[in-house]
C-alpha positions in Angstrom: 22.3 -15.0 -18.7 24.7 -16.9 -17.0 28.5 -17.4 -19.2 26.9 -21.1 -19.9 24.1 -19.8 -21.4 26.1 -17.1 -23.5 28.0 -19.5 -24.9 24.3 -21.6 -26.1 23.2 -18.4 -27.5 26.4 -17.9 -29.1 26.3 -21.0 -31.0 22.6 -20.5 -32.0 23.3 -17.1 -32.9 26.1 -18.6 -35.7 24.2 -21.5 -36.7 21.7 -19.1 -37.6 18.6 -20.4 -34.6 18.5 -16.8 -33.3 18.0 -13.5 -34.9 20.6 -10.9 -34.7 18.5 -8.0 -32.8 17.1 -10.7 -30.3 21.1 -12.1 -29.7 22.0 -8.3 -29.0 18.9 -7.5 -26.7 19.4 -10.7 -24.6 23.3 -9.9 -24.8 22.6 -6.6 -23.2 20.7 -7.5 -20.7 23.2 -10.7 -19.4 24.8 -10.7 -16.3 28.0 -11.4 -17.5 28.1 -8.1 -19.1 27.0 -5.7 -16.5 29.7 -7.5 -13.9 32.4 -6.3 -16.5 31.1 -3.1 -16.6 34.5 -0.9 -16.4 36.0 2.4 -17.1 36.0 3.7 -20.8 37.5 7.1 -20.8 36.5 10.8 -19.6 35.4 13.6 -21.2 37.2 16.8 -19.5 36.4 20.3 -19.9 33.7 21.3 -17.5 35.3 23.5 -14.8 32.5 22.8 -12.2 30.8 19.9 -11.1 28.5 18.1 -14.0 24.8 17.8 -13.2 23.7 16.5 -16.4 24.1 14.1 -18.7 21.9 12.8 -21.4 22.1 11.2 -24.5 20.5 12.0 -27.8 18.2 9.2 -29.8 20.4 7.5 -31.8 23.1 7.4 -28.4 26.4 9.1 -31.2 26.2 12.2 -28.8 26.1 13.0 -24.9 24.8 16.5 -23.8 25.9 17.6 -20.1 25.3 20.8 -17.8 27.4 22.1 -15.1 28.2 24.8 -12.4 29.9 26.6 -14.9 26.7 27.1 -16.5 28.2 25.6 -20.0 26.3 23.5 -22.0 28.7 21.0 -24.2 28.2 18.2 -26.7 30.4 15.2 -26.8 31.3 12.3 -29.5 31.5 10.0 -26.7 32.9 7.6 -28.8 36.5 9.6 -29.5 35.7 11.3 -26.2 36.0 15.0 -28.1 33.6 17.7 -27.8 31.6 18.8 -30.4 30.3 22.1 -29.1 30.4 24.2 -26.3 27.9 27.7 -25.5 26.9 29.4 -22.9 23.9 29.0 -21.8 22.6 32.3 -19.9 22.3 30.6 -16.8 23.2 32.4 -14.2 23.5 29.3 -12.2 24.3 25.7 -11.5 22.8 23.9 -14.8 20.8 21.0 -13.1 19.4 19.6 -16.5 20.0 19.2 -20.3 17.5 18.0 -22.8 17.9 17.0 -26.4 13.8 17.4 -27.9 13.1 14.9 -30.1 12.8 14.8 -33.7 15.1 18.3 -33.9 18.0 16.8 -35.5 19.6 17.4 -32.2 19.4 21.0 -32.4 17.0 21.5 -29.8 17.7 22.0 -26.3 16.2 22.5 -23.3 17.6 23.4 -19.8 16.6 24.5 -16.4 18.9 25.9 -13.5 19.5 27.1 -9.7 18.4 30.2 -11.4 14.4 29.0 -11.5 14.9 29.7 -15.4 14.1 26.9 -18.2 15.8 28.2 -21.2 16.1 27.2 -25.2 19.3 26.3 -27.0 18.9 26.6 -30.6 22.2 25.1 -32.8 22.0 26.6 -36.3 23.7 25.1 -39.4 26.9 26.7 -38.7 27.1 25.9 -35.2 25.9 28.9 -33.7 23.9 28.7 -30.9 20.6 31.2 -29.5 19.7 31.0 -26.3 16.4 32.3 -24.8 14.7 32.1 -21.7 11.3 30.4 -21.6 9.9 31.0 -18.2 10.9 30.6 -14.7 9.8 29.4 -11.2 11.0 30.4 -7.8 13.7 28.3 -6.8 15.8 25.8 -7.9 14.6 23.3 -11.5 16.2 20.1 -11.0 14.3 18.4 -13.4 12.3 18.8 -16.8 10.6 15.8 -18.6 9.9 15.6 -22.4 6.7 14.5 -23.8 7.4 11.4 -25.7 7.9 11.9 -29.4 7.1 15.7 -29.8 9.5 18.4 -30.7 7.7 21.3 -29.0 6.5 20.0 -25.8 7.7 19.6 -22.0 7.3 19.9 -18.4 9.4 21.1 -15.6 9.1 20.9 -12.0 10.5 23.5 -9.2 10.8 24.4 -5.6 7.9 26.7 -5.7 5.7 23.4 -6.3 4.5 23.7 -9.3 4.6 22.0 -12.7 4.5 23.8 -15.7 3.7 22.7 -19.4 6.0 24.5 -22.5 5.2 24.4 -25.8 8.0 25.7 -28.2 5.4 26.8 -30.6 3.7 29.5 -27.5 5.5 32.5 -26.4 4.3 31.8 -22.5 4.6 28.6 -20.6 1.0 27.1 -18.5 1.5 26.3 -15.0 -0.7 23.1 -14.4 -1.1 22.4 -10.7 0.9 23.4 -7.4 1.6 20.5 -5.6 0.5 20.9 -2.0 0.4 18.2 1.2 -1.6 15.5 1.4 -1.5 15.9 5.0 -5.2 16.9 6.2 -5.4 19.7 8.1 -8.8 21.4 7.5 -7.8 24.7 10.0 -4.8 25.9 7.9 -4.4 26.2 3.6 -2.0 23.2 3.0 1.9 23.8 2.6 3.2 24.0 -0.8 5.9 20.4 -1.6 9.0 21.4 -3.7 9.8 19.3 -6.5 12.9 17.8 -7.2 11.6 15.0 -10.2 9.3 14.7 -12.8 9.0 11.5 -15.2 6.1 11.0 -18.0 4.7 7.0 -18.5 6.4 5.9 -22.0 3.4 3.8 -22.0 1.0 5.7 -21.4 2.0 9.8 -21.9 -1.3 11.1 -20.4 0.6 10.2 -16.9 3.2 12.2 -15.1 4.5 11.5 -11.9 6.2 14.0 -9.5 8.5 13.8 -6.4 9.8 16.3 -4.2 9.8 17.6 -0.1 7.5 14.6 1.4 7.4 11.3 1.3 4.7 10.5 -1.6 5.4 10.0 -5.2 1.8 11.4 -7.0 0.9 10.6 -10.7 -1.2 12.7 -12.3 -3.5 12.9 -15.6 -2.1 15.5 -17.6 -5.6 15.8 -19.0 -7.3 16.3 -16.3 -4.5 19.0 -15.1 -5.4 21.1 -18.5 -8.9 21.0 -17.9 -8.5 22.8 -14.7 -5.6 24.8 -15.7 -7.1 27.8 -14.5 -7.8 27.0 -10.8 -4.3 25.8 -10.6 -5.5 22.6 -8.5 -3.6 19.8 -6.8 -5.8 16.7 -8.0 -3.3 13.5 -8.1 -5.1 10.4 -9.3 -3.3 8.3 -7.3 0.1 8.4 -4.7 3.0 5.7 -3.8 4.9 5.7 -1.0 5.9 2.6 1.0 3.8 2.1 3.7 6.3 2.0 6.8 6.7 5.5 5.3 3.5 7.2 5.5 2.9 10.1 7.5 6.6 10.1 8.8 7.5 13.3 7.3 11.1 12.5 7.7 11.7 11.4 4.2 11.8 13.3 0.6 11.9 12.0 -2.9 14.7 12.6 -4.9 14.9 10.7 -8.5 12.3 8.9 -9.9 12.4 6.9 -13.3 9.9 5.0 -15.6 10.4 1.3 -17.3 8.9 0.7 -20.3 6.9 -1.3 -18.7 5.0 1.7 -16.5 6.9 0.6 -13.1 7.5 3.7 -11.3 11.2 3.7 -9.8 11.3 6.1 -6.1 14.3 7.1 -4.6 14.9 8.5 -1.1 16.9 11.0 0.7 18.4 8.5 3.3 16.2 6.1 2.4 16.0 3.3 0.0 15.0 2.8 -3.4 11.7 1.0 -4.0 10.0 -0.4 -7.3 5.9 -0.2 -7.9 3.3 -1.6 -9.8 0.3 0.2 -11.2 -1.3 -1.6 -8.5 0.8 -0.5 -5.4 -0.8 2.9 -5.5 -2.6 4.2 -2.0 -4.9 6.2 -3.9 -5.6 10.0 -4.6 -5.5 10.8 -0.7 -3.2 8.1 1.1 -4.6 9.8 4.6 -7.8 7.9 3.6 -6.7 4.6 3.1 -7.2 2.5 6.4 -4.3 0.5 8.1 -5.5 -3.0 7.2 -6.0 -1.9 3.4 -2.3 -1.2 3.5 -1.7 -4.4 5.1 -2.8 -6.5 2.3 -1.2 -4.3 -0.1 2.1 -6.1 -1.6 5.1 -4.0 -0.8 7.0 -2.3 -3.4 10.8 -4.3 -4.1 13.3 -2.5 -1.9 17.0 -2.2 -3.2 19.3 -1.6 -0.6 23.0 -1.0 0.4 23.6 2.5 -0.9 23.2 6.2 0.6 21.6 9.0 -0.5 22.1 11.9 1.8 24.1 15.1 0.8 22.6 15.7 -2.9 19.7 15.4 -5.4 20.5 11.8 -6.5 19.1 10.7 -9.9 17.9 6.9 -10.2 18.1 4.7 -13.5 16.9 1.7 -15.3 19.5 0.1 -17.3 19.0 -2.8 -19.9 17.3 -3.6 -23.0 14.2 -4.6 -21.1 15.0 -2.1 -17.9 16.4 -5.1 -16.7 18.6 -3.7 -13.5 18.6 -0.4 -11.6 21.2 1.6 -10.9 22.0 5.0 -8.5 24.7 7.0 -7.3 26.0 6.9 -4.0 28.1 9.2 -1.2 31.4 8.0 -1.0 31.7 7.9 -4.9 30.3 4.3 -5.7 27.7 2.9 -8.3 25.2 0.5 -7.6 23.8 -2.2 -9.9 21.0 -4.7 -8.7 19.2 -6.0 -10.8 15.5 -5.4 -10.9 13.9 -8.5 -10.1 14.9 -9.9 -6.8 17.4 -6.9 -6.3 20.6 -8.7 -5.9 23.5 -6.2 -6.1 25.8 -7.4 -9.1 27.8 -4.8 -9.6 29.8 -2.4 -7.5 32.1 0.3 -8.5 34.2 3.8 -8.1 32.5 6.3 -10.2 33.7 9.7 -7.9 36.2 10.4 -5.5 33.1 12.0 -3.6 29.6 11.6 -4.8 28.1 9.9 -7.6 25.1 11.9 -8.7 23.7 11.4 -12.5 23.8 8.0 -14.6 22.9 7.7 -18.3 22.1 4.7 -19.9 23.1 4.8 -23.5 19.8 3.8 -25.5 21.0 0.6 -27.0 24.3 -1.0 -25.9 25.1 -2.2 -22.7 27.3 1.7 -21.9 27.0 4.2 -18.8 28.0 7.8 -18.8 28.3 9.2 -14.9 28.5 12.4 -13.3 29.2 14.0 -10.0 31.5 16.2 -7.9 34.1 16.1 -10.2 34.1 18.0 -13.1 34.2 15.5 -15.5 32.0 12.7 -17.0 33.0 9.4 -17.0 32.3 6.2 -19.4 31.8 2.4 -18.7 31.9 0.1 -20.7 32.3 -3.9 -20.6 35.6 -4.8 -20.7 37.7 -8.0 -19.3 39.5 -7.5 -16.4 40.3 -9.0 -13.2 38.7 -6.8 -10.9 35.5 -8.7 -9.0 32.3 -7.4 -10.0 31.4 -6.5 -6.6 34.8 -5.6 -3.9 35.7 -7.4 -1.5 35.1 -5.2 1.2 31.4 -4.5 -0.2 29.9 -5.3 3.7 32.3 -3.0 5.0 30.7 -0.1 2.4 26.9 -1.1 2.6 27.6 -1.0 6.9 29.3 2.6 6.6 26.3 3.6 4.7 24.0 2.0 7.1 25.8 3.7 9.5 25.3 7.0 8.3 21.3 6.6 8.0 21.3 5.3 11.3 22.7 8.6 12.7 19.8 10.5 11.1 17.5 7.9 11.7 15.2 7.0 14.7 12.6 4.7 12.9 14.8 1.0 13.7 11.5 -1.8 14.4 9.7 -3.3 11.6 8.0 -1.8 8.7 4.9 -3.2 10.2 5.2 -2.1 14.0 5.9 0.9 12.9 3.0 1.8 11.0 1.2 0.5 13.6 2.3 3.4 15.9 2.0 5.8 14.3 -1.5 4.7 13.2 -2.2 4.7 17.3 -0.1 8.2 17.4 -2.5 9.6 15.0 -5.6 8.6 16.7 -4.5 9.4 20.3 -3.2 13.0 18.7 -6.6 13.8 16.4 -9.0 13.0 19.7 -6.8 14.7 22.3 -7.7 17.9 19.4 -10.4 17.2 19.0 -11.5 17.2 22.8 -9.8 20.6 23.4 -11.7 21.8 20.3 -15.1 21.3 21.6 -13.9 22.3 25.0 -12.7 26.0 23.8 -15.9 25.8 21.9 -18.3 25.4 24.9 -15.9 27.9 27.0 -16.5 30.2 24.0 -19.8 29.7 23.7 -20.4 30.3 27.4 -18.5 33.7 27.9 -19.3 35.4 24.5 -23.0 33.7 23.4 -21.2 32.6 20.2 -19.4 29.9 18.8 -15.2 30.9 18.0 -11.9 29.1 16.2 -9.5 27.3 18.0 -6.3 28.9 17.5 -4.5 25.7 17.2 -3.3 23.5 14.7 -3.0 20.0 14.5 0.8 20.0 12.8 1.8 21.1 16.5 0.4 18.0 18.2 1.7 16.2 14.8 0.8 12.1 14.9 4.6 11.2 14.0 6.1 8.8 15.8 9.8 8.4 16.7 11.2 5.4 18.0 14.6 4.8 18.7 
């Protein structure tokens, strides 16, 4: 919505042509607004850096979670807090959960520590804490079944997911998420996970992230059936496809629209948006080069860098409208979604941006990152540009910096195309010295014997610089 066309909807909106909620929803979602996106106010009293941030239903209170292993609540509005307790964390808090329907007494959290614990706020503010289970390693993330008070998921290092209930004493773990390289001579490696989102649309599917370059979506149901063999079934995978079986990428925030498009984010990387129908399948290994070809590519947004933490990735909007990340250096980035141009640009850390919060229904942003506070935005008028004047010189810095790291420079398509040929070449030169220690085998002890190699040595990546 351009400031033209806010001042049409304006007028409609006071002649009475255009219903107040759909003014406010197409309001939100203008243009106008998010380039006057500016600062609010803080809320100090954290005495470490602040991992999370979330707000409850109704968007009157913030929750957040930080090195100092405090959990607080804030009225946002007046910038106080509410409440503060310890968690029994005996770590950096990486997440804080309000459940649903719990009057916002109810929450959940999960550590460094590889614990998920329970906050419970009583009527007179006192809070019991308990621990509900634990993995080994870090929890960055945990995701809340939509609509239910008792149930959730969390995600760790160790690679697997597990499902809590409130209302059971012991948490299930569902699957351990392995690669999806094949290798059929050794057991597969085990893929921490740093994010785990559930389909608002459709709750039966959660997708997970984590220590290789494939975002995998899973049926819950199908996980519970096989609880007991613990198996790694995804029912499809998304990863763009100049990024397949590069193994120098990993996944770092992922987020859901309302409208089931999966949101990936990657360390030094980009960002890129799917369809349902981008998906490469259950085993992406399997799906042939030309296949991939006709595929349409995923929207890319660009400009940032993601490098030195676990960066969370938002939608932001009535109708998820733009997305938005965190940055090294301390900037926020706002494209918006459809054709990804960058429309707003701004300071948010004096280091690193890491967590943004969309509140649920007005065009307002809480941040998080090095610092130990968490700061507001708001639309206000000012006569700062939406987007700096030296915005080429910050996109080229971070450009920069992936390049350094970076040896993949041709075309998306080239690319793939090499490493296609690398894989062949690599799979037949094994494949030759395998029948060859066979026969030699064969010959000096009258029996067949393994080859002691694997193919990850000889791997089919493919570095160009």
């Amino acid at each position: 919505m351009e400031i033209r066309d806010g001042f049409a909807e304006i007028f409609k909106r006071e002649i009475g042509l255009s219903r107040p909620r759909c003014f406010a929803r197409r309001l939100s979602a203008s243009e106008v607004i998010v380039k006057k996106l500016n600062g609010f106010g803080e809320l100090n009293g954290h005495k470490g850096c602040v991992n999370a941030i979330e707000f409850n239903s109704t968007g009157d209170l913030l929750v957040s979670g930080s090195d100092d292993t405090e959990v607080m609540f804030w009225d946002w509005a007046t910038t106080t807090r509410r409440l503060s307790y310890p968690s029994g964390h005996s770590d950096n808090i990486f997440q804080t959960k309000f459940m649903p329907l719990s009057d916002d007494r109810t929450i959940v959290t999960s550590a460094r520590d590889g614990q998920i614990r329970l906050g419970q706020v009583s009527e007179d503010g006192k809070v019991d804490t308990k621990l509900l289970g634990t993995h080994e390693g870090h929890v960055f993330k945990l995701a809340i079944e939509p609509g239910s008070p008792h149930i959730f998921y969390s995600c760790g290092e160790d690679g697997y997911v597990q499902h809590f209930d409130l209302r059971s004493n012991f948490p299930t773990k569902l699957f351990y998420c392995t690669s999806l390289t094949e290798n059929n001579r050794q057991p597969r490696n085990s893929i921490g996970l740093n994010a785990i989102v559930i389909d608002p649309r459709n709750p039966h599917y959660l997708a997970v992230g984590g220590d290789d370059e494939y975002a995998r979506l899973y049926d819950i149901r199908q996980c519970r059936e096989n609880a007991s063999s613990i198996s790694d079934k995804p029912v499809n995978t998304f990863c763009p496809r100049h990024l397949v079986e590069t193994n120098n990428v990993h996944i770092t925030g992922l987020a859901y629209s309302n409208a089931s498009e999966l949101l990936v984010s990657y360390n030094d990387e980009h960002i890129y948006l799917f369809q349902k129908n981008m998906g490469l399948g259950p085993s992406p290994s399997s799906a042939s080069f030309e296949n991939m070809l006709e595929m349409e590519e995923p929207q890319a947004y660009t400009g940032h860098r993601n490098s030195h933490t676990v960066k969370g990735v938002s939608f932001f909007g009535p109708n998820d409208d733009y997305v938005l990340t965190g940055s090294d250096g301390g900037h926020i980035f706002i494209w918006r979604k459809k054709g990804a141009k960058l429309v707003r640009l701004m300071v948010g850390d004096r280091r690193v941006v890491n967590q943004l919060e969309p509140h649920p229904h007005m065009p307002f942003l809480a941040t998080c990152g090095i610092e130990s506070k968490i700061k507001l935005w708001t639309p206000r008028a000012t006569n700062d540009p939406p987007v700096p004047d030296d915005v080429e010189k910050i996109i080229e810095s971070n450009k920069r910096g992936r390049g350094d790291q970076s040896q993949v420079v041709l075309t998306p398509d080239v690319v793939m195309h090499v490493l296609r040929l690398q894989r062949r070449q690599t799979l037949a030169y094994i494949e030759r010295r395998h029948r060859g220690a066979d026969v030699e085998s064969d010959e000096e002890n009258g029996g067949p014997s393994t080859l002691g190699t694997s193919d990850e040595d000889g791997s089919g990546d493919c570095y160009i610089s």
